[in-house]
Structure formats: structure tokens, C-alpha cells
N, C-alpha and C positions, 0 to 999 in steps of 0.2 A: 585595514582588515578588521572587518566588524567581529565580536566574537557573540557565539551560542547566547550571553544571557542579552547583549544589546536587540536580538532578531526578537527575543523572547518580552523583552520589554517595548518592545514596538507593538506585535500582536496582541498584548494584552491591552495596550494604549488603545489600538483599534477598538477593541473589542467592548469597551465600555462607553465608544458613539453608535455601537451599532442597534440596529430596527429588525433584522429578521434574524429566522433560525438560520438559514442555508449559511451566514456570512459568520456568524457564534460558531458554526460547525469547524468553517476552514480556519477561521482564527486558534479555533481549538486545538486542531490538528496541528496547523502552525505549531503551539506553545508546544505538544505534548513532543514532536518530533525534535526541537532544539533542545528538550530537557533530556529526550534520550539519549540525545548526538553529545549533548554535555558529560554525560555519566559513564560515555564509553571512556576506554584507554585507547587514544591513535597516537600514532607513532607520529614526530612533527613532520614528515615527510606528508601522511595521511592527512594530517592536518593543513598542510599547504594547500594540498590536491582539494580539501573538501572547502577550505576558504575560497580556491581560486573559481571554483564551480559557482560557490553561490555570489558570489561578484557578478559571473557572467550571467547570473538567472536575474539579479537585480532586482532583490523580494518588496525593496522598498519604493521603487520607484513608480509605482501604480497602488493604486487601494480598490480600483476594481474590482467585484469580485468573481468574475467569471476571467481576468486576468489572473489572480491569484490562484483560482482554482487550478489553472494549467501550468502554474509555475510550482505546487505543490507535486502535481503529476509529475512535471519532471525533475524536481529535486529527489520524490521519491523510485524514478528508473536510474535518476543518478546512484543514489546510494543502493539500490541493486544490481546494477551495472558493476559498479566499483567495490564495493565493500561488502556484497552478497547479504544485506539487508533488506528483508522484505515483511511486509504491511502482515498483519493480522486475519488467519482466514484465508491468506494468500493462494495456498497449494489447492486449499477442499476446493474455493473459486475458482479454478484451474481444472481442476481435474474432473470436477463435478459436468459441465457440459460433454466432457471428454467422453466419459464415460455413460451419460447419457446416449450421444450420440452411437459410440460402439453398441449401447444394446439396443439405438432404433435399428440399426443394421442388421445385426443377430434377429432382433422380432421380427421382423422382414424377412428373414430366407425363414421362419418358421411359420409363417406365414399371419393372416390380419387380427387373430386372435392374440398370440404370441407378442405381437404387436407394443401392448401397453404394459405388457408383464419384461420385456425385454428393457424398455424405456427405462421403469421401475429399478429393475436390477440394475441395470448400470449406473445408474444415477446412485445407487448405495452402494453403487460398488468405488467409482470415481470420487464418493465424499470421502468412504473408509479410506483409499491410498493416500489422499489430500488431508488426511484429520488426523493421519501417521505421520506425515512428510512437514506437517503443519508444527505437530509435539514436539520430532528431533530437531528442526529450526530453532526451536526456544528451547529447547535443552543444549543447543551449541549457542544462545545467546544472538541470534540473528534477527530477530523480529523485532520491530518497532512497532510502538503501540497506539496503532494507528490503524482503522479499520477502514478500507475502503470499497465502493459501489463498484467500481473494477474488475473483474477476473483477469486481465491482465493488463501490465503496467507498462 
């Protein structure tokens, strides 16, 4: 069973043959998510369940990085799945299309002018719920620091 700082010493191993941003980026994300998962308190129970996971993801066995990229994706729905952890930015990224979408609807029955002002509002309206739901996440200690291009994970 490999532990948090062996993943963390691997990535950073990577990270000093690499050539581009996009591979620094995931490598990064890599390091910063095993230094969070190190700093929480899990129960050894938790701790079985979060070993057994990353056994099955097998972070080491490719260096690909469009491999790794999707094995970060799911480590990260793993640990929102499981432990109600989620990414940076998470909820506004969420809610923000949502709420767009609801005011393309609204500008429409108000008709073509209504149109881009509906858009508009919603879309500040879907960040505000998402920029609130974003705050109490890290105020209960849920968020990993980790920002991803995703709205949903």
C-alpha cells in the first residue's frame, strides 16, 4: 500500500523531466491533492477505502499525460463520491451555466430584447448561489486545492 508522500515523491520525480506546461500543470495538481489527502484526519477504515481506490486507478503505471489526466479526473469524482471533496470553483462552475441557461429561458418568453439581459442575470445569479455553496464547502473543510477546467466532475 503506497502512502500520500511515496505518490507525492513520484510526481515531483516527474515533474523535473518534464518539456511542457499542460504535464507541470497535472503533475502539480497531482502533488497539491496528495499533500491535502496527507493533512486530513481519515479514519483507518477511510484510509483502507482511499488506498484501495488508488491501487485500482494505478497512478504509477503510465506517465502519459492524457493518461494521467483522466486518472486525476477520477481520483478527483472518487474523493467526491466518497468523502464529499470537491475541487476549487466547484459549485460557481456548476451553477454558473445553470443559471445562465434558466435566464436564456426567462429572456425568451420576454421576448428578443429581454433576450441577453436574461442571459446576463442568470449567469450572476447561478455564480452568486455557486460563490455561497463554494465559501460553506471550505468553511466545513471540503475543498481540495485544486482548480479544475471542468464544471462537472
Amino acid at each position: 500500500m503506497q502512502t500520500f508522500d511515496n505518490y507525492i515523491t513520484f510526481f515531483k520525480g516527474l515533474k523535473t523531466e518534464l518539456s511542457s506546461k499542460k504535464e507541470r500543470r497535472i503533475y502539480d495538481d497531482f502533488v497539491r491533492v496528495f499533500n491535502d489527502l496527507k493533512l486530513r484526519n481519515f479514519s483507518e477504515v477511510e484510509h483502507t477505502v482511499l488506498h484501495n481506490e488508488l491501487d485500482l486507478i494505478d497512478l504509477k503505471s503510465s506517465t502519459n499525460i492524457k493518461v494521467l489526466n483522466k486518472k486525476l479526473k477520477q481520483l478527483l469524482a472518487f474523493l467526491k463520491q466518497k468523502f464529499n471533496l470537491i475541487t476549487i470553483g466547484h459549485y460557481t462552475n456548476t451553477y454558473m451555466p445553470i443559471g445562465m441557461c434558466l435566464g436564456l429561458v426567462f429572456g425568451m418568453a420576454l421576448g428578443p430584447l429581454s433576450l441577453t439581459f436574461g442571459l446576463l442575470i442568470g449567469m450572476v445569479i447561478g455564480m452568486a448561489l455557486g460563490s455561497e455553496k463554494d465559501k460553506k464547502a471550505k468553511a466545513e473543510g471540503l475543498v481540495i486545492d485544486v482548480k479544475t477546467s471542468e464544471s462537472c466532475i
